[in-house]
C-alpha positions in Angstrom: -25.1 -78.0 -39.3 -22.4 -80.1 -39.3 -22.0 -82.3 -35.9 -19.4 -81.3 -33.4 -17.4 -83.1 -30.4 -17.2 -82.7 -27.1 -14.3 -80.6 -28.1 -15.1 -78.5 -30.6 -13.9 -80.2 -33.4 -15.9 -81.5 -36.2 -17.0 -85.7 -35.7 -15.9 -87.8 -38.4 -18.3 -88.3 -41.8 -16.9 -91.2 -43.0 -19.8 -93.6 -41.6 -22.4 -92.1 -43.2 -20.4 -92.1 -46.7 -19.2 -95.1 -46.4 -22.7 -96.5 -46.1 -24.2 -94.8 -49.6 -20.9 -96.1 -51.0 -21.6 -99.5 -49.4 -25.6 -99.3 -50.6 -23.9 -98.4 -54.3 -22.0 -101.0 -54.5 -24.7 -103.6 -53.3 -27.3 -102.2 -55.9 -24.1 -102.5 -58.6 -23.4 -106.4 -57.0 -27.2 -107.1 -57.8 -27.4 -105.5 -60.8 -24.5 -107.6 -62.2 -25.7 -110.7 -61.5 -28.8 -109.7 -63.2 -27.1 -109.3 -66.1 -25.2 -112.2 -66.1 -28.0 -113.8 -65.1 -29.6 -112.7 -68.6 -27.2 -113.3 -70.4 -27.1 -117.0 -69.1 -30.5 -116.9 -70.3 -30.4 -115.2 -73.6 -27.5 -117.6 -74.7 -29.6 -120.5 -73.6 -32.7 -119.5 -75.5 -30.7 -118.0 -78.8 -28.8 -121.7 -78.7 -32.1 -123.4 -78.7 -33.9 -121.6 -81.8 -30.7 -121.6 -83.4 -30.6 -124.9 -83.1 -33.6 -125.7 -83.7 -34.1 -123.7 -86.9 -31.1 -125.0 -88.6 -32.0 -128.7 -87.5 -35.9 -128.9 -88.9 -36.6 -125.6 -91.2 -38.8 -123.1 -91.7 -42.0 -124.7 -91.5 -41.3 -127.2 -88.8 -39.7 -124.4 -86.8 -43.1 -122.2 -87.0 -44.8 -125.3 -85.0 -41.9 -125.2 -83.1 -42.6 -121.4 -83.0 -46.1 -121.9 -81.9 -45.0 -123.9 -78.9 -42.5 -121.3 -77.4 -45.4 -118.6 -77.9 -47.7 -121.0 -76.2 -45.5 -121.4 -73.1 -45.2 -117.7 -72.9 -48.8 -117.1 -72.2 -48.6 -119.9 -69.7 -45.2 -118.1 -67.8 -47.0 -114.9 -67.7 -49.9 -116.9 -65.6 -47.6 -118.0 -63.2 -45.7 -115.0 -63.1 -48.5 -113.0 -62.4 -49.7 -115.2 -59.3 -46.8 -116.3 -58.4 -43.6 -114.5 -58.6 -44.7 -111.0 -59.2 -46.3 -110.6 -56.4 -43.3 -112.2 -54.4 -40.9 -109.8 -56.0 -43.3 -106.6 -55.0 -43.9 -107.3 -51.7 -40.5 -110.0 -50.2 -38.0 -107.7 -52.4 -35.0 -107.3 -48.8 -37.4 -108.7 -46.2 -36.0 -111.2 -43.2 -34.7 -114.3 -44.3 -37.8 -116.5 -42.3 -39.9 -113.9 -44.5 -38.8 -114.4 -47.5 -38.7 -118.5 -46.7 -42.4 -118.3 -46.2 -43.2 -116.7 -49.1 -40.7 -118.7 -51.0 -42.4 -122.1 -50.4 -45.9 -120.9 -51.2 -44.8 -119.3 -54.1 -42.7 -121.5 -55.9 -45.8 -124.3 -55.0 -48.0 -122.0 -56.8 -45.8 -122.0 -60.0 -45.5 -125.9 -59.8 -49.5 -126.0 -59.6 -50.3 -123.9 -62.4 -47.8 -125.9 -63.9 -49.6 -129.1 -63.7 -52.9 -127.5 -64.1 -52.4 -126.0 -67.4 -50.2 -129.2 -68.6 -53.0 -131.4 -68.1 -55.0 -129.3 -69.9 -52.4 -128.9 -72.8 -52.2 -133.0 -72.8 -55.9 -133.5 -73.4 -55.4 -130.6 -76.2 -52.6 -132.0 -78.0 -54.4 -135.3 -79.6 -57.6 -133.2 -80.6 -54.8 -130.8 -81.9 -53.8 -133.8 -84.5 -51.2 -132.9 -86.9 -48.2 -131.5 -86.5 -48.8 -129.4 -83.6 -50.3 -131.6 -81.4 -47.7 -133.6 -80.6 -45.7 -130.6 -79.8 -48.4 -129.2 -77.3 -49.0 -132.6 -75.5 -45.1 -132.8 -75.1 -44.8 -128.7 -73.8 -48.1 -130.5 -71.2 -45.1 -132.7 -69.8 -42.2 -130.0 -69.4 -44.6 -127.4 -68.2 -44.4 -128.1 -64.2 -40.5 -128.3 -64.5 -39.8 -125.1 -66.8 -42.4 -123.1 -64.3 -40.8 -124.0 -61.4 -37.3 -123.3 -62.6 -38.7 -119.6 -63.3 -39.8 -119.3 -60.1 -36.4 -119.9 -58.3 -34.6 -117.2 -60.3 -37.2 -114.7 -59.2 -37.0 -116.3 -55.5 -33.3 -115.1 -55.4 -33.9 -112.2 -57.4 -36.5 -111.0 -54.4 -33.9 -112.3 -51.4 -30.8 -110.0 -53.7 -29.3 -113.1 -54.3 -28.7 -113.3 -58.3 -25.6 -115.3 -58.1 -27.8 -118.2 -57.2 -30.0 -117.7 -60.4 -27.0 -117.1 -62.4 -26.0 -121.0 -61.6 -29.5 -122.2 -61.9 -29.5 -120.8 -65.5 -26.2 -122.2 -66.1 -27.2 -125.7 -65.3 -30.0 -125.3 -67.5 -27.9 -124.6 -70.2 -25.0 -127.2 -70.0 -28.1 -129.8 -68.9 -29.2 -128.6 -72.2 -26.2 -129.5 -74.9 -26.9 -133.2 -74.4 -30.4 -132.9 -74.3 -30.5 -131.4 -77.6 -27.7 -133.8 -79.2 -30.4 -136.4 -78.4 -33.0 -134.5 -80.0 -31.1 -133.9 -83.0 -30.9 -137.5 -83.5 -34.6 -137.9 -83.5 -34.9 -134.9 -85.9 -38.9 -134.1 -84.7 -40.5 -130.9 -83.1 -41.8 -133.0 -80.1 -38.4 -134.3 -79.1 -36.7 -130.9 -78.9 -39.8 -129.6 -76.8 -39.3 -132.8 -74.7 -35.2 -131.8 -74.6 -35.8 -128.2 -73.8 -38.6 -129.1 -70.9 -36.2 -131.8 -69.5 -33.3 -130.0 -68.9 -35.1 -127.1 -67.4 -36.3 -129.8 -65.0 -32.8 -130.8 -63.9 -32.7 -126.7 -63.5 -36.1 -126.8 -61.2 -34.8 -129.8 -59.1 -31.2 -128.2 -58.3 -32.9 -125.1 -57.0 -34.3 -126.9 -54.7 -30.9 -127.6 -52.8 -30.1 -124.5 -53.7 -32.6 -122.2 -51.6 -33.2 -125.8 -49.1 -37.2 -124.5 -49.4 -39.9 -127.3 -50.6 -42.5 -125.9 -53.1 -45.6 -125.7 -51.2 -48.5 -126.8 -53.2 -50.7 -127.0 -50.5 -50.2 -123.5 -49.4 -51.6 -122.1 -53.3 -55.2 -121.5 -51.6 -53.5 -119.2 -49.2 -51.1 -117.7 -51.2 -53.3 -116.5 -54.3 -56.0 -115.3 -51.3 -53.2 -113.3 -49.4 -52.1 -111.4 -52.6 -55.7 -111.3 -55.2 -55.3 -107.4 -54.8 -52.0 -107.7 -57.4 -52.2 -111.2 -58.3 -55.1 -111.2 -60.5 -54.2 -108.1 -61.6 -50.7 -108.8 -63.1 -52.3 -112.2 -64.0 -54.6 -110.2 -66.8 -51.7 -108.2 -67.5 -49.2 -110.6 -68.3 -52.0 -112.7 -70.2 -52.7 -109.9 -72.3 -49.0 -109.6 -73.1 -47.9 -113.0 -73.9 -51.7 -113.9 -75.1 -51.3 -110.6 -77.8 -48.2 -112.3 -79.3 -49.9 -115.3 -79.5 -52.6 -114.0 -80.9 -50.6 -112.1 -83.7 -48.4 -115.4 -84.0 -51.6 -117.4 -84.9 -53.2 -114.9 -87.0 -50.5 -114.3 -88.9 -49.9 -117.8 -89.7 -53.3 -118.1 -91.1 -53.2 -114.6 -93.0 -49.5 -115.5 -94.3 -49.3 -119.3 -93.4 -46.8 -120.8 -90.9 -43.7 -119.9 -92.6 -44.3 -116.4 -91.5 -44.3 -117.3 -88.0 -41.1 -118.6 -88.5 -39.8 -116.1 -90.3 -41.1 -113.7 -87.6 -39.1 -115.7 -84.9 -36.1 -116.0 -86.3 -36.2 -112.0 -86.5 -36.6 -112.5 -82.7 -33.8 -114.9 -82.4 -31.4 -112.4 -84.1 -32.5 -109.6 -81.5 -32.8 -113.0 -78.6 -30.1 -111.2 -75.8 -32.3 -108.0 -75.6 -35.8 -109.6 -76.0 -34.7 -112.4 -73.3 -33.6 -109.3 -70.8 -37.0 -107.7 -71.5 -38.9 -111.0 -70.9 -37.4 -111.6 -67.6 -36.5 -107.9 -66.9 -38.5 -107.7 -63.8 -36.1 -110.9 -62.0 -34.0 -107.6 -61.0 -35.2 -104.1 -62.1 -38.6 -104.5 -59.8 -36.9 -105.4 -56.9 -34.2 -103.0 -57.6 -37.0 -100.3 -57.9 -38.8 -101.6 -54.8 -35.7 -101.1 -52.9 -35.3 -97.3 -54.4 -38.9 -96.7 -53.1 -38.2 -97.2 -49.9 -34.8 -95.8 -49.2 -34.9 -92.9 -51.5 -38.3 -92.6 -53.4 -37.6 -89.3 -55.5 -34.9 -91.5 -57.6 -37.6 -93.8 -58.5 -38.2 -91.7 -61.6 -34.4 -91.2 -62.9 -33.8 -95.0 -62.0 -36.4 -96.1 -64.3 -35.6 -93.4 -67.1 -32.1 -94.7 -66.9 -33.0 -98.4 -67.2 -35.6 -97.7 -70.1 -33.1 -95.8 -72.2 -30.4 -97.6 -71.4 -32.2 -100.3 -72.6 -33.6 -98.8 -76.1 -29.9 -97.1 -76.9 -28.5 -100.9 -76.6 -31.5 -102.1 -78.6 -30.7 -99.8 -81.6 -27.2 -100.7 -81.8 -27.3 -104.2 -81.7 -30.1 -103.6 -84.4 -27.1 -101.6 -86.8 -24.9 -104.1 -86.2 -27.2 -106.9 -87.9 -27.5 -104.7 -91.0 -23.7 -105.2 -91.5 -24.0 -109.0 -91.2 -23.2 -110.3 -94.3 -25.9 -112.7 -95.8 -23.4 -116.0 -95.3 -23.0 -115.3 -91.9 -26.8 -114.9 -91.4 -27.1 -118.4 -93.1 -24.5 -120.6 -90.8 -26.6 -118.5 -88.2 -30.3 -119.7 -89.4 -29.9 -121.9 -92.0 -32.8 -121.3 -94.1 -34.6 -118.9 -92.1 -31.9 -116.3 -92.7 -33.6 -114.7 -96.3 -37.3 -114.6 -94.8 -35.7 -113.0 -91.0 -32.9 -110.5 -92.4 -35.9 -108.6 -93.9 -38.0 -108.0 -90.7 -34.8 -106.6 -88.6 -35.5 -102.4 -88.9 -39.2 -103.3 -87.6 -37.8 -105.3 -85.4 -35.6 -103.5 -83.9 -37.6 -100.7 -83.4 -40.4 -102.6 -81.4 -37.6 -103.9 -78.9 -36.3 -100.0 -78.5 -39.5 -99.1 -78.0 -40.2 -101.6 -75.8 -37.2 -101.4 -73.8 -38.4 -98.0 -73.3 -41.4 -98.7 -72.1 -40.2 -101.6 -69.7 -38.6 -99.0 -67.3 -42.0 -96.9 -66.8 -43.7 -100.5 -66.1 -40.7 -101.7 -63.4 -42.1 -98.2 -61.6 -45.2 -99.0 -61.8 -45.0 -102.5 -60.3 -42.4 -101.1 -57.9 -45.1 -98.5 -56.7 -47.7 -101.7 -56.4 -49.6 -99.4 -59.1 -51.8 -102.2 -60.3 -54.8 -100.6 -61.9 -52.2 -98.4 -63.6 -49.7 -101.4 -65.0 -53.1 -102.9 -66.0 -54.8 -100.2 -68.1 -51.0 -99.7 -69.8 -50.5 -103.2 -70.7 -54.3 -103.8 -71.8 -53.7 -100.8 -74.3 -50.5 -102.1 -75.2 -51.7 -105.5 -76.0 -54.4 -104.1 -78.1 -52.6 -102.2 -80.3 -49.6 -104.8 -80.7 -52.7 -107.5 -82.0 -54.4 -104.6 -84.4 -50.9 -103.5 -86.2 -49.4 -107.2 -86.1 -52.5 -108.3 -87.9 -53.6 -105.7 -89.8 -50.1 -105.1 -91.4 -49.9 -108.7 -92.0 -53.6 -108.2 -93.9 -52.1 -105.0 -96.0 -48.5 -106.2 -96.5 -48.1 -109.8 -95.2 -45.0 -110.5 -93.3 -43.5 -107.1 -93.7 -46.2 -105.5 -92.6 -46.7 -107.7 -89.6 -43.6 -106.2 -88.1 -44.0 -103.0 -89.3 -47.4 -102.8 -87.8 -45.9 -104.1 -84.4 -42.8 -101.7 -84.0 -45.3 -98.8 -84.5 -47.5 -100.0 -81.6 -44.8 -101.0 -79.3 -43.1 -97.3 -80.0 -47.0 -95.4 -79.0 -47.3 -97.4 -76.1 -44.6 -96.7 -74.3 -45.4 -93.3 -74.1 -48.6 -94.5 -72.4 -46.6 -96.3 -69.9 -44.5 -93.0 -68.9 -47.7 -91.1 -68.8 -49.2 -94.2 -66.5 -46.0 -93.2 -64.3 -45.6 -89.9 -64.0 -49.2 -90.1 -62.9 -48.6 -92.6 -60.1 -45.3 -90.5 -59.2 -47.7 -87.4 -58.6 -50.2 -88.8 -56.8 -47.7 -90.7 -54.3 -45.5 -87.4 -53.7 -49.2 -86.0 -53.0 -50.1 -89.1 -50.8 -46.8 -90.4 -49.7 -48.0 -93.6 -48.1 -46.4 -96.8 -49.5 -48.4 -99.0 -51.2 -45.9 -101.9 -50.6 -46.4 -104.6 -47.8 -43.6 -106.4 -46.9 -44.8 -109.0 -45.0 
């Protein structure tokens, strides 16, 4: 019934529309600065393997390759003990809250960091070669590029994506001389050294940015407060990154390095929408967090929407790289451009399909579904090692990517099953799985 006056007459709506409109236009104002945010970010890392390729070659750009996987599987560690669990559970919390949580967090990042560098520094000599050099050097930058991570999922979780946007930004103009330099030198291990050092600058400005210390002595206390999700999205970020870099080294002993390069620079060519699903979760799971608890039933819509949304754009920028002609694909990649241009059908197909699948898993984590996130990505990482590999076994490089986009497009169905499930049982148990303090 609609409210009346003292009068009779009917008492104003506006207030209560004017809030959804206000609470629209927030969600749009954070939503935008996510994107921009990626696209700071996608720029940045297309620039670099552009760069890169056309500056050493195909087979100095799959060590190079090798590398960039390698750090993956060490940003999915910290992610998953470090910033995930911020994102779930600070996501629109007080500002001495999110401080808290902010220092310990961020100190985490900066100690797996170090941890994992040292180990990557006793790894690179008994590496030898070419690689090693490269991995000792990716030991050195690995504290810095953590920590700058961490600070664009800090204002993420606090709604404030302008402040990441400028983070990424100084990465990226820190970046231009950084890689001048490196150009100069003309070796793998001084553009690793030029892509870690500028991401430092990155780390270091964040910290006037959010005024918060990293707290490394709060780790203990951190990783014991949140083991129920940490450990969790720990395995199932490993299994993501560690899949890839599992296919990455098996392919270049099935099909020898030159594969893995011609495999990345496929990547590179898709780069804006594989860098948005890398770092998707910087907005979309504390978007969905904030849809869980001010209007749950448009959890399921919201992620359909992102997921599709995301697969539609994925297929279009896909047809538009069929149209590039070959001596534009060359000043693009140099050399790389004749082994890449082949691999862009199955590769676009594995980004739709993992676009798709990327909005079911921002539910997921949104509903703290752990076990569920877990059992979708373990299956997921499975069956993107077992086609990546076995195509490469049946049809080499081809059949590498062929072999992926066919298990990336299966398992995202699992994921939406994974979500629908958790969607029942919460509208049959509606008690929030989410702390937020």
């Amino acid at each position: 019934m609609t409210p009346m006056t003292t009068e009779g007459e009917k008492a104003p709506a506006a207030p209560a529309g004017t809030a959804r409109r206000s609470a629209k236009r927030a969600v749009v104002g954070r939503l935008s600065w996510g994107l921009a945010d990626q696209a700071a970010s996608s720029m940045t890392n297309f620039a670099v393997g552009i760069y890169v390729a056309r500056s050493l070659g195909l087979a100095a750009f799959g060590v190079f390759s090798l590398a960039w996987v390698t750090y993956g599987v060490v940003l999915s560690v910290s992610r998953g003990l470090a910033t995930d669990p911020l994102v779930v559970r600070f996501s629109g919390v007080s500002d001495a809250s999110w401080r808290g949580a902010v220092a310990r967090s961020s100190g985490t990042a900066l100690g797996v960091g170090a941890a994992i560098g040292a180990a990557c520094l006793v790894a690179g000599p008994a590496l030898g070669g070419r690689v090693g050099p490269a991995f000792a050097c990716l030991g050195v930058m690995l504290p810095g590029l953590l920590l700058q991570d961490a600070w664009r999922y800090s204002f993420f979780a606090a709604g404030t994506g302008r402040k990441a946007f400028v983070n990424d930004l100084v990465w990226g103009v820190a970046l231009v001389p950084a890689m001048v330099l490196a150009a100069r030198v003309g070796s793998v291990p001084a553009f690793v050294l030029a892509w870690g050092a500028s991401a430092a600058v990155a780390a270091v400005y964040g910290c006037f940015q959010s005024g918060i210390r990293p707290r490394v002595s709060g780790v203990r206390e951190w990783l014991r407060e949140h083991r129920d999700l940490g450990y969790r999205y720990l395995v199932e970020n490993v299994s993501t990154s560690g899949a890839s870099q599992l296919r990455a080294y098996g392919l270049g002993a099935i099909a020898g390095v030159g594969a893995v390069g011609a495999v990345r620079g496929a990547e590179l060519l898709l780069g804006p929408f594989l860098a948005v699903l890398m770092g998707l979760s910087l907005v979309t799971v504390a978007e969905a967090a904030r849809v869980l608890r001010r209007a749950p039933h448009r959890l399921g819509p919201f992620c359909l929407l992102l997921g599709g949304g995301q697969a539609a754009a994925a297929l279009l920028w896909g047809a538009s790289l069929l149209l590039m002609p070959d001596r534009a694909g060359e000043f693009v990649l140099g050399d790389v451009w004749h082994s890449a241009s082949g691999l862009i059908v199955p590769a676009t197909l594995g980004v739709a399909g993992a676009g798709l699948g990327t909005g079911a898993a921002a539910g997921l984590r949104a509903l703290a579904a752990a076990r569920r996130s877990l059992r979708s990505q373990l299956f997921a990482s499975a069956c993107y090692v077992a086609g990546g590999l076995g195509g490469a076994a049946v049809a080499g490089t081809v059949g590498s990517a062929w072999g992926v986009a066919a298990a990336t497009v299966g398992s995202s169905a699992v994921w939406w099953l994974q979500l629908r499930s958790a969607l029942r049982e919460r509208h049959q148990n509606p008690i929030s799985e989410v702390r937020t303090s």
